[in-house]
KELO-242415 format. One line per 3 residues: number of its first residue (from 1); for each residue x negated, y negated, z of N, C-alpha, C, O. Coordinates in steps of 0.05 Angstrom, whole numbers. Layout:
% residues N
NUM> X:Y:Z:X:Y:Z:X:Y:Z:X:Y:Z; ...
//
This chain:
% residues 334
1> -17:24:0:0:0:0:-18:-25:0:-38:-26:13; -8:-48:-17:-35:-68:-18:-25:-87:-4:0:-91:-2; -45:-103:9:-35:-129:24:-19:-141:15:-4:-152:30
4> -16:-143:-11:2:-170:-28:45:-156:-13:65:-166:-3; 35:-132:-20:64:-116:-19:64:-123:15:86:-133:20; 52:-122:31:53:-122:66:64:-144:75:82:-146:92
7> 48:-167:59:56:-192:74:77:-208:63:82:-232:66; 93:-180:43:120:-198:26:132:-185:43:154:-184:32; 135:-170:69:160:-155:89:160:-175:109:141:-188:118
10> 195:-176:114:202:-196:142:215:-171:157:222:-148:150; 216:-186:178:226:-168:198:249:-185:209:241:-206:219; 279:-183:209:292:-198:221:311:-195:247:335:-191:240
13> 307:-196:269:310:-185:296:318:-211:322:322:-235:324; 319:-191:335:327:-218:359:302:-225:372:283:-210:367; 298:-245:387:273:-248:393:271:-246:426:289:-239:441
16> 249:-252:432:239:-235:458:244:-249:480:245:-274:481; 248:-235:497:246:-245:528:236:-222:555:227:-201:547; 237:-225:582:232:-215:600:206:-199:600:204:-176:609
19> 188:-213:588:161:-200:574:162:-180:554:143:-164:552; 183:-180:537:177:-168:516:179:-184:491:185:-208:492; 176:-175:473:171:-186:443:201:-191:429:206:-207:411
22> 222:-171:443:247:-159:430:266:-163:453:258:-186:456; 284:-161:470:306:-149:483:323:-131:481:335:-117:497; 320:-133:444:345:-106:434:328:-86:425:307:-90:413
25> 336:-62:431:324:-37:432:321:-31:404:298:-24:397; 340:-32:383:330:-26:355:305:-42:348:283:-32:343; 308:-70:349:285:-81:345:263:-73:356:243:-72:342
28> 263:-68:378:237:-63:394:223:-34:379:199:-29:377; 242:-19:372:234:2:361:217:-2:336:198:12:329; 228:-23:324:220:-23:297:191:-37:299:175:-33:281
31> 184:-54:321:170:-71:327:152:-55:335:129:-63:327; 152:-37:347:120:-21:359:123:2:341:113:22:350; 131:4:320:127:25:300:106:9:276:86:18:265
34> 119:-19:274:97:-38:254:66:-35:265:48:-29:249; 59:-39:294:51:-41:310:27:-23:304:4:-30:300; 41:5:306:30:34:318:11:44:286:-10:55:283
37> 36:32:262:23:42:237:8:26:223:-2:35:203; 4:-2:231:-5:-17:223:2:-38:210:-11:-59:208; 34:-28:195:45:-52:180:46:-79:180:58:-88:199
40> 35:-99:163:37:-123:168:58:-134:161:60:-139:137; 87:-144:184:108:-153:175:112:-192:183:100:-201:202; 125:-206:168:134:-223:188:150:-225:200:172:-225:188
43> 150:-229:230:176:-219:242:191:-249:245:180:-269:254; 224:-246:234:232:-275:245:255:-272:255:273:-259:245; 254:-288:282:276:-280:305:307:-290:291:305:-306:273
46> 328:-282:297:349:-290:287:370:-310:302:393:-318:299; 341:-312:326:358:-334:351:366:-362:345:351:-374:329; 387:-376:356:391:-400:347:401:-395:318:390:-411:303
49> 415:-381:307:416:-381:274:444:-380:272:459:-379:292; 453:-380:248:486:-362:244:482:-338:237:500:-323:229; 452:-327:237:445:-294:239:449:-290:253:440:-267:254
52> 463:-297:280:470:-273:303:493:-260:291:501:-238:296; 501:-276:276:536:-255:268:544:-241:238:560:-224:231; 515:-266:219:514:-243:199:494:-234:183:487:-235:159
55> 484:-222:206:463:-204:199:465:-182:212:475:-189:233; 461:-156:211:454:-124:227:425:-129:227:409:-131:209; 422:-131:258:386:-128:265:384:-100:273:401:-85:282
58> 356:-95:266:325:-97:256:342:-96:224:361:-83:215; 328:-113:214:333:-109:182:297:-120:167:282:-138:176; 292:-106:148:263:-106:144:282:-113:107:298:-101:93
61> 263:-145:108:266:-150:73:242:-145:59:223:-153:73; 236:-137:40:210:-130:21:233:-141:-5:255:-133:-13; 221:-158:-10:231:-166:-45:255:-164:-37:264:-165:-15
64> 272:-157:-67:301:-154:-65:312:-131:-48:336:-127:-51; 296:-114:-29:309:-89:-18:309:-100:13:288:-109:24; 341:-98:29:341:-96:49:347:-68:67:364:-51:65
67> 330:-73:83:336:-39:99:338:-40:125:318:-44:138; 368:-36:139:382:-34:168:368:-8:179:357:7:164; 370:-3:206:379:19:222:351:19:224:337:7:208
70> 336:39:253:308:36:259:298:59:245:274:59:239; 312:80:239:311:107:222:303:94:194:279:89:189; 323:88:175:317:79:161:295:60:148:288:60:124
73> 286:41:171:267:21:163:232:42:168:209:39:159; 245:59:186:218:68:196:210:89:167:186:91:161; 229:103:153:227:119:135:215:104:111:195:111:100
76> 233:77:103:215:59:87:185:55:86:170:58:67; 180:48:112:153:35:115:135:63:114:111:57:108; 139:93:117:128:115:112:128:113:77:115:130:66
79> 137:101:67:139:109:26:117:98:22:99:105:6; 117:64:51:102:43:36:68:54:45:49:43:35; 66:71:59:34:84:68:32:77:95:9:71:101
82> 51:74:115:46:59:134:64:81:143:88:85:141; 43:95:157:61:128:168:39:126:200:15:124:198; 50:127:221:49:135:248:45:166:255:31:173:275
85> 62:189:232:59:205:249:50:225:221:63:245:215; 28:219:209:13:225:195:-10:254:207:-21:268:190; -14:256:228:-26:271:242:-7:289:259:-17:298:280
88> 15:295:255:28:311:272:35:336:258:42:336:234; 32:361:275:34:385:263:73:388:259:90:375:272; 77:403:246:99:414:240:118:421:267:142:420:270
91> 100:427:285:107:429:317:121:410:329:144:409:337; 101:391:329:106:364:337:122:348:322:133:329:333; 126:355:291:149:332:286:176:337:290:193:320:290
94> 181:368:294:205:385:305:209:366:332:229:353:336; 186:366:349:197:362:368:199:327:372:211:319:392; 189:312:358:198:287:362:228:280:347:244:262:352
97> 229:301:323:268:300:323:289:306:343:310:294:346; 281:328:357:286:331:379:293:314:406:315:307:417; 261:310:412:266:278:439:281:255:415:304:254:422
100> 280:244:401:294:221:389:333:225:391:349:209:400; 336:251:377:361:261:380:372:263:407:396:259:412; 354:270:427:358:265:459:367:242:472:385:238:488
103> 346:221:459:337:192:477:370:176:459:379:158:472; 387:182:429:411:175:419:434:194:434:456:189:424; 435:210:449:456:221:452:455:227:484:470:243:495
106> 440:214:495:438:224:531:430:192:537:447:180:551; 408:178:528:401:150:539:418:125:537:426:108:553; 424:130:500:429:104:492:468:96:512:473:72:516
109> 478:104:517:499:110:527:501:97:545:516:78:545; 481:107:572:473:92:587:462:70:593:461:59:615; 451:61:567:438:35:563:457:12:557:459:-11:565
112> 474:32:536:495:12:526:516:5:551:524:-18:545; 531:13:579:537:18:598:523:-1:613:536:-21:620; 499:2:619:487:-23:636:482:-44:626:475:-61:642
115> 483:-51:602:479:-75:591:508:-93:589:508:-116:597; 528:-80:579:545:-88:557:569:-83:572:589:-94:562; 574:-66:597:598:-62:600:595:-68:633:607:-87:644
118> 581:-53:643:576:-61:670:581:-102:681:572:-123:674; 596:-95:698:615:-131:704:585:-145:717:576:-164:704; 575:-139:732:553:-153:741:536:-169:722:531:-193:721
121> 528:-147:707:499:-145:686:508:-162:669:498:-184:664; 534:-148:655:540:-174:631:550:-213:644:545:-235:633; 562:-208:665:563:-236:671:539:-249:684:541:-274:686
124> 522:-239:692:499:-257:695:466:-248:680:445:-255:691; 464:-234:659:452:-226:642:449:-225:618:435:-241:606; 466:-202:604:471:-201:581:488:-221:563:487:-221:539
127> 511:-244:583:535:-250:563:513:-277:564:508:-290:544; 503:-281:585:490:-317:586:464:-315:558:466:-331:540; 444:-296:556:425:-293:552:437:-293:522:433:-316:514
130> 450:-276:502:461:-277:485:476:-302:477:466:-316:460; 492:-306:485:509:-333:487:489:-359:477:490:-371:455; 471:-365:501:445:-380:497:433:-380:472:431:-402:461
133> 422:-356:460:410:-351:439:433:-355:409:422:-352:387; 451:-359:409:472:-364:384:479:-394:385:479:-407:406; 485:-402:363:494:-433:359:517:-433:363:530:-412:361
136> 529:-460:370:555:-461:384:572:-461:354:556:-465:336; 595:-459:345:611:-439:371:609:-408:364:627:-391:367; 587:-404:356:579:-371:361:573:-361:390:575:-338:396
139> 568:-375:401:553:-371:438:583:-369:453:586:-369:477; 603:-369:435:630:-355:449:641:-327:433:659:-313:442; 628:-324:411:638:-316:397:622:-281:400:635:-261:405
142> 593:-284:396:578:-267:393:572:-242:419:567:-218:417; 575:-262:445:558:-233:468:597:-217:467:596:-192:469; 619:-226:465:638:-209:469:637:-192:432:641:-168:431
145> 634:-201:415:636:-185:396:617:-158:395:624:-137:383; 588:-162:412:573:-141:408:576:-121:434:566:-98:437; 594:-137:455:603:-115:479:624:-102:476:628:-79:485
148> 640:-116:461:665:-91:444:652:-66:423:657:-42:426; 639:-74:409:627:-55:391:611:-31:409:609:-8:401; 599:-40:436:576:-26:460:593:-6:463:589:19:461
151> 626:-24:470:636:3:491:654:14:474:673:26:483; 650:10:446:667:32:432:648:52:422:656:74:414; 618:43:421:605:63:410:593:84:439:576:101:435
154> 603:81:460:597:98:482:622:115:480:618:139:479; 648:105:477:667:125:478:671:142:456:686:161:458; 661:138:436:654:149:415:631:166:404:630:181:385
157> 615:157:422:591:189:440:592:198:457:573:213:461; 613:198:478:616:213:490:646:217:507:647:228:529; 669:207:494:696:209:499:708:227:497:732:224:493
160> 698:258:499:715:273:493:733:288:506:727:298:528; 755:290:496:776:302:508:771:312:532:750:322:536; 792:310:555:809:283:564:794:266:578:794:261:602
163> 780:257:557:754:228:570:764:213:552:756:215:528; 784:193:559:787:172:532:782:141:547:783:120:534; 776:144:576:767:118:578:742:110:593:728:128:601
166> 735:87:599:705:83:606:703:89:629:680:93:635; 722:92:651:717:90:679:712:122:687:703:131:708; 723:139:656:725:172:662:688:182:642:677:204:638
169> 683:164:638:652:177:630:629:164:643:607:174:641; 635:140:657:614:129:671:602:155:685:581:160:674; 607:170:701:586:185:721:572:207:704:550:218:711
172> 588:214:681:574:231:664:545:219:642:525:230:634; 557:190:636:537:186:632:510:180:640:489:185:627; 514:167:668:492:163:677:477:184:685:453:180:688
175> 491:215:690:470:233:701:458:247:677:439:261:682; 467:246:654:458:255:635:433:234:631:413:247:629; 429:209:628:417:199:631:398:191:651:389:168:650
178> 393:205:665:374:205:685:367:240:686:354:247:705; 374:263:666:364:276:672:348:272:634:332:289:625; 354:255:621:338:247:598:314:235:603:295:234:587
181> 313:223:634:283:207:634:277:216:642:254:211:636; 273:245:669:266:265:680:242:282:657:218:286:658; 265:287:637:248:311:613:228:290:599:205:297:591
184> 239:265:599:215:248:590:193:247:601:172:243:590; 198:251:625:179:239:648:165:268:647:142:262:650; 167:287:645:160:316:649:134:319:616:110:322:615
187> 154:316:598:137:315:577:108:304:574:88:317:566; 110:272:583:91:244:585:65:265:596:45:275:586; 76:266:616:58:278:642:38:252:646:48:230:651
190> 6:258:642:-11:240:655:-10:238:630:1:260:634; -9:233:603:-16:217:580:-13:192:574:3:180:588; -25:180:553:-18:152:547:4:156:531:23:145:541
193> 12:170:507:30:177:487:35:209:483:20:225:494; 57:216:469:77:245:477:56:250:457:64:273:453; 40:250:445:25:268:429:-9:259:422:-17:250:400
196> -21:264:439:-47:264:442:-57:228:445:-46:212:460; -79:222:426:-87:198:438:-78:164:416:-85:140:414; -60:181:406:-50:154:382:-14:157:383:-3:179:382
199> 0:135:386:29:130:387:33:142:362:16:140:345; 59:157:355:75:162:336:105:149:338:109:128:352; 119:159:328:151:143:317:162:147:353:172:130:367
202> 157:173:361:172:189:384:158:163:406:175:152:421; 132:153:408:135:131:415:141:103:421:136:85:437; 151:106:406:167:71:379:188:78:395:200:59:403
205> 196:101:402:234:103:399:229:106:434:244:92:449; 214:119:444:220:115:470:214:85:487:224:78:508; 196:71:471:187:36:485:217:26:484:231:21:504
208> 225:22:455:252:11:455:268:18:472:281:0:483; 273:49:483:295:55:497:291:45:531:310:39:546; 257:46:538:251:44:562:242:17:573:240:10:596
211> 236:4:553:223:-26:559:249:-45:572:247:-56:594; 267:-45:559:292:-64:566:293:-59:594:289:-76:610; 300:-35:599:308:-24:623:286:-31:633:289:-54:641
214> 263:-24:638:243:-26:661:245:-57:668:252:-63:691; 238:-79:647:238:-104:646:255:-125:648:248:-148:655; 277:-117:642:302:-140:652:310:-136:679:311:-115:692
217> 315:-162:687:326:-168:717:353:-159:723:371:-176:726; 357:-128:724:385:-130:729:396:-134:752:382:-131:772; 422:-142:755:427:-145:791:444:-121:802:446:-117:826
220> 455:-106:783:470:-81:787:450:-54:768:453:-51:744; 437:-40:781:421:-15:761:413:10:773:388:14:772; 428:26:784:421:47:794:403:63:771:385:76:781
223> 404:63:747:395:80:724:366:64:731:347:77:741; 362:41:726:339:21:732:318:31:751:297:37:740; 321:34:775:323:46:804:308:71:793:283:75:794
226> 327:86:784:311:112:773:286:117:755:273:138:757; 280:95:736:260:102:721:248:88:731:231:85:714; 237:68:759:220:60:766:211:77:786:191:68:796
229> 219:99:798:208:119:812:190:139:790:172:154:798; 197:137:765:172:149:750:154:129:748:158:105:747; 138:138:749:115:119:743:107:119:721:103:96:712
232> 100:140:704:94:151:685:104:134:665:91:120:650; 131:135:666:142:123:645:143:88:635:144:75:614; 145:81:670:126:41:669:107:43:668:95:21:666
235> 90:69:670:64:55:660:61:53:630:47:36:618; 78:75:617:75:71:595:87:50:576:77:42:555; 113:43:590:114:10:583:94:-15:582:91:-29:562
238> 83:-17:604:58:-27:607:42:-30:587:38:-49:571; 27:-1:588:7:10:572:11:-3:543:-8:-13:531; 38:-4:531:38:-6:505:43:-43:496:38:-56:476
241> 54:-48:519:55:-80:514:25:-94:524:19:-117:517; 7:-77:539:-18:-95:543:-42:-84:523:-64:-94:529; -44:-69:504:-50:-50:483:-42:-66:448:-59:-69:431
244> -13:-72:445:-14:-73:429:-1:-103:416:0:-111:392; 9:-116:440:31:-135:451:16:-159:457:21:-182:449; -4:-150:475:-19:-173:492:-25:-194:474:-28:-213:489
247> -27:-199:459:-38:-223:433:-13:-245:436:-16:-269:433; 12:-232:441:40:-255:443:37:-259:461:29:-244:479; 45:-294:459:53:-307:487:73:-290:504:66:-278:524
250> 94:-290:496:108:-282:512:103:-247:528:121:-236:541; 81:-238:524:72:-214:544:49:-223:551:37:-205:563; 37:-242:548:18:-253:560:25:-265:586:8:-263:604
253> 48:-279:591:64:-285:615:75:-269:629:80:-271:653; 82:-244:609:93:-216:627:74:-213:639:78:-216:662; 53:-208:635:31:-187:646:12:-206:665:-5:-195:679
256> 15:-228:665:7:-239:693:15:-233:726:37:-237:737; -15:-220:737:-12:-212:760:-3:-224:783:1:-247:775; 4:-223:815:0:-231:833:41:-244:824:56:-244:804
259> 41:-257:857:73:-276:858:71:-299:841:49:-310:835; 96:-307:831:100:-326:810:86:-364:827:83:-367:852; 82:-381:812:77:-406:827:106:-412:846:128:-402:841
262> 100:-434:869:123:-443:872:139:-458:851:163:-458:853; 127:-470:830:139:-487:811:163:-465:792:185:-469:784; 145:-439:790:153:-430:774:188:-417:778:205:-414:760
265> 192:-411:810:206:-391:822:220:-422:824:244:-418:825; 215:-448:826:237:-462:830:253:-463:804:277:-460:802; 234:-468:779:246:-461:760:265:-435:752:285:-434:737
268> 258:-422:760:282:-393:761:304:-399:777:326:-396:765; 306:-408:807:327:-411:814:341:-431:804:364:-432:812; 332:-455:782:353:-468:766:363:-448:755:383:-437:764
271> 349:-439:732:358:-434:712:383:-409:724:404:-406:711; 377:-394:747:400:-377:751:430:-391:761:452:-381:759; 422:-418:771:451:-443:779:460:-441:752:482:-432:745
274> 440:-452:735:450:-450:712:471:-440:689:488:-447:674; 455:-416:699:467:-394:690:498:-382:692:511:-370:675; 503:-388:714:528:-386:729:537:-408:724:561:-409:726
277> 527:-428:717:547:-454:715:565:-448:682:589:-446:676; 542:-446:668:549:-435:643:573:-416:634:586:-416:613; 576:-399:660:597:-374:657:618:-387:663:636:-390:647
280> 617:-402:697:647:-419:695:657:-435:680:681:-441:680; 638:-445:661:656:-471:640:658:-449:619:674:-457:603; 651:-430:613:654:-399:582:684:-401:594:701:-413:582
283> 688:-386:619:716:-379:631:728:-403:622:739:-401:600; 728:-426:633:743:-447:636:756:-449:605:781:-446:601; 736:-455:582:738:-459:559:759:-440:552:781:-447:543
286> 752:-411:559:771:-391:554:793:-395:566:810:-390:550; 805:-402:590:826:-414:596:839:-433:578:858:-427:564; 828:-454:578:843:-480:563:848:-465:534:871:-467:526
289> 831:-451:517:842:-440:497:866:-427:500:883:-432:483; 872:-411:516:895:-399:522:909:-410:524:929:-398:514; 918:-440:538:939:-448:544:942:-470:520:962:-483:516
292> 915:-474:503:935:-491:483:950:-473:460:970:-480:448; 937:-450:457:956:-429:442:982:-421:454:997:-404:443; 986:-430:475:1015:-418:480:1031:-455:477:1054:-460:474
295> 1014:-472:480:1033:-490:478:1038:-504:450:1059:-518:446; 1020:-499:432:1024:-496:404:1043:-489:393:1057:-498:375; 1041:-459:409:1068:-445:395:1095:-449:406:1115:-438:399
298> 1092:-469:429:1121:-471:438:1124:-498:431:1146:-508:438; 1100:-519:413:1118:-534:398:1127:-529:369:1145:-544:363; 1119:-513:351:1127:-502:329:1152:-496:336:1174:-503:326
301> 1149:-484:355:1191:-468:358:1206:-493:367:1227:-497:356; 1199:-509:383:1210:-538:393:1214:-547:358:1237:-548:350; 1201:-551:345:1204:-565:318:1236:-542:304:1258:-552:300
304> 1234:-528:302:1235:-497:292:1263:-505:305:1275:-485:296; 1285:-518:321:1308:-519:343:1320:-549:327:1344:-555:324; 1292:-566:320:1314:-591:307:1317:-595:280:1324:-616:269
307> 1307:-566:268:1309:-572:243:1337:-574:237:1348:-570:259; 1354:-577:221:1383:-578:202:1384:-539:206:1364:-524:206; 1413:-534:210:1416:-512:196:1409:-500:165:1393:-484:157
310> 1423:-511:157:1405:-509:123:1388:-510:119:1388:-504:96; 1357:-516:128:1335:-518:135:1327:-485:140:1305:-475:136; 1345:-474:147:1339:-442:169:1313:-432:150:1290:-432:156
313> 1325:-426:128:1301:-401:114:1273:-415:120:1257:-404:135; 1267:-445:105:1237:-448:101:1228:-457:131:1205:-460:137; 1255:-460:152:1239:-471:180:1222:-449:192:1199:-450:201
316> 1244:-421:190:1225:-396:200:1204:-394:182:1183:-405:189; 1205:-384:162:1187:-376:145:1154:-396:159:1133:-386:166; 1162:-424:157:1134:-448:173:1134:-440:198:1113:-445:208
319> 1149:-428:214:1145:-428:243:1124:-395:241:1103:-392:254; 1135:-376:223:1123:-365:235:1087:-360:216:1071:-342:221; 1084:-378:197:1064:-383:179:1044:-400:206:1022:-396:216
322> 1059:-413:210:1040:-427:240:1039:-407:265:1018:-407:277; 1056:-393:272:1045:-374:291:1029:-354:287:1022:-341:306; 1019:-346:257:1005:-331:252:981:-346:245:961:-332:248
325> 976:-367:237:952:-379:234:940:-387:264:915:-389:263; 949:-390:287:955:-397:311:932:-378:321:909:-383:331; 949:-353:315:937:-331:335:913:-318:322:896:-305:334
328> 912:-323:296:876:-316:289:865:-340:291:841:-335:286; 866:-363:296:850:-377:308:847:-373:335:824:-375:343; 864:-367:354:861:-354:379:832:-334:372:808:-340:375
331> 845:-307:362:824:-290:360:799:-299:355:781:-291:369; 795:-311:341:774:-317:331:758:-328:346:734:-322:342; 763:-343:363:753:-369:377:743:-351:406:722:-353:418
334> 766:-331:411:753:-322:434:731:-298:432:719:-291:452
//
């Protein structure tokens, strides 16, 4: 693959926080796979954009070809000579289909669950942090569009009969997921990477799945809790962001030792006032929307009472052309 072809690939993703490069797990995947094989991409965050809502991240552009999903992009960049797991026996690539197929059907579940559905996490985490990162009025629009999609794609991995709602798979997921970082943790053992002394894909896919988690501040995380009693597995978080990461600012600030300044920790406790201030005026906003849609529609029908009798056909027909324009602007808005 020649430079000219390398440095025509973007990478288009969310961008980083809590010392990582990424927050969202596809990206991150895709991000220490560039990383691991060498690919030279440019990566450009989709924060602040009207790409939070139309675009599908990790998306990798080369010329006119765009390519979604971390499977996909990772298979691309293998055509382009930029292969990670170039050295793995037939053994080993069995078995990194394997842990990958694991870490999608036992982890992500749980991930999606503590992030996205969990009441704590998303109101002082995930909905501010998202919200923040989208232009207005997408920063109302976007952290509830991608937590509906979270908890339909959990009940849809794992809803099955008579599990049709979230409150009836929560305990299943989480122990399935904690006996996924167990086998992880068993596998790792004392190594730096699941297969001798160079990262493959099976490493790409487990940073993404484990980094978020180890690194975000959650305030509700029993799952959290659990993978920091491996060690194994933060160190290997670690390991791979001071290895391959350390060159970005933003893990260069992660990886600073010892307690934060006082300046710094005063700065945190704004930004968490903040944070919460933010949520009551989201609510608030969401309130007042509500009540001008109901009073909208109760002046359409007020109009809709003085029209003329003879009037009847085209008065309904406008009343209810306005109550239906009404209520997808409702939708929409919230």
């Amino acid at each position: 693959m020649n430079q000219n072809m390398a440095a025509a690939m973007e990478l288009r993703c969310w961008g980083g926080d809590w010392g990582l490069p990424s927050v969202h797990t596809e990206s991150l995947i895709v991000l220490a796979y560039t990383k691991f094989s060498g690919a030279k991409v440019a990566v450009s965050p989709i924060d602040w954009t009207w790409k939070t809502i139309t675009v599908t991240v990790p998306e990798l552009v080369c010329g006119d070809t765009a390519v979604q999903e971390p499977t996909q992009i990772l298979n691309f960049l293998r055509k382009q000579r930029f292969n990670a797991d170039y050295e793995l026996t037939a053994r080993q690539g069995a078995d990194t289909m394997a842990y990958i197929a694991l870490l999608e059907e036992k982890l992500r579940p749980a991930l999606l669950h503590t992030f996205w559905v969990d009441a704590e996490n998303y109101s002082n985490l995930t909905r501010p942090w998202f919200a923040s990162r989208s232009p207005f009025p997408l920063n109302f629009l976007v952290p509830g569009r991608l937590a509906s999609g979270a908890l339909s794609r959990i009940l849809l991995t794992t809803g099955e009969a008579p599990l049709h709602r979230i409150s009836e798979v929560e305990g299943k997921i989480y122990s399935d997921a904690k006996e996924c970082l167990n086998l992880l943790s068993y596998r790792l053992g004392t190594a730096n990477f699941f297969f001798g002394n160079s990262p493959t894909s099976l490493d790409a896919f487990a940073f993404g799945f484990l980094a978020p988690l180890h690194k975000a501040s959650l305030p509700s995380s029993p799952l959290q809790s659990h993978l920091r009693q491996l060690d194994n597995l933060t160190g290997f978080c670690d390991n791979i962001l001071a290895v391959y990461f350390s060159s970005d600012h933003f893990c260069k600030i992660a990886a600073q030792a010892g307690p934060l300044p006082p300046v710094q920790e005063t700065m945190d406790a704004n930004l968490q006032k903040l944070t919460q201030l933010v949520n009551k005026e989201s609510n608030l906003i969401e309130k007042v929307l509500l009540l001008s849609f109901f009073s909208s529609f109760a002046w359409v029908h007020s109009c809709f009472l003085q029209v003329p009798s003879q009037s009847c056909f085209w008065c309904v027909f406008i009343s209810r052309l306005c109550l239906w324009a009404l209520t997808k602007l409702y939708i929409l808005l919230l």
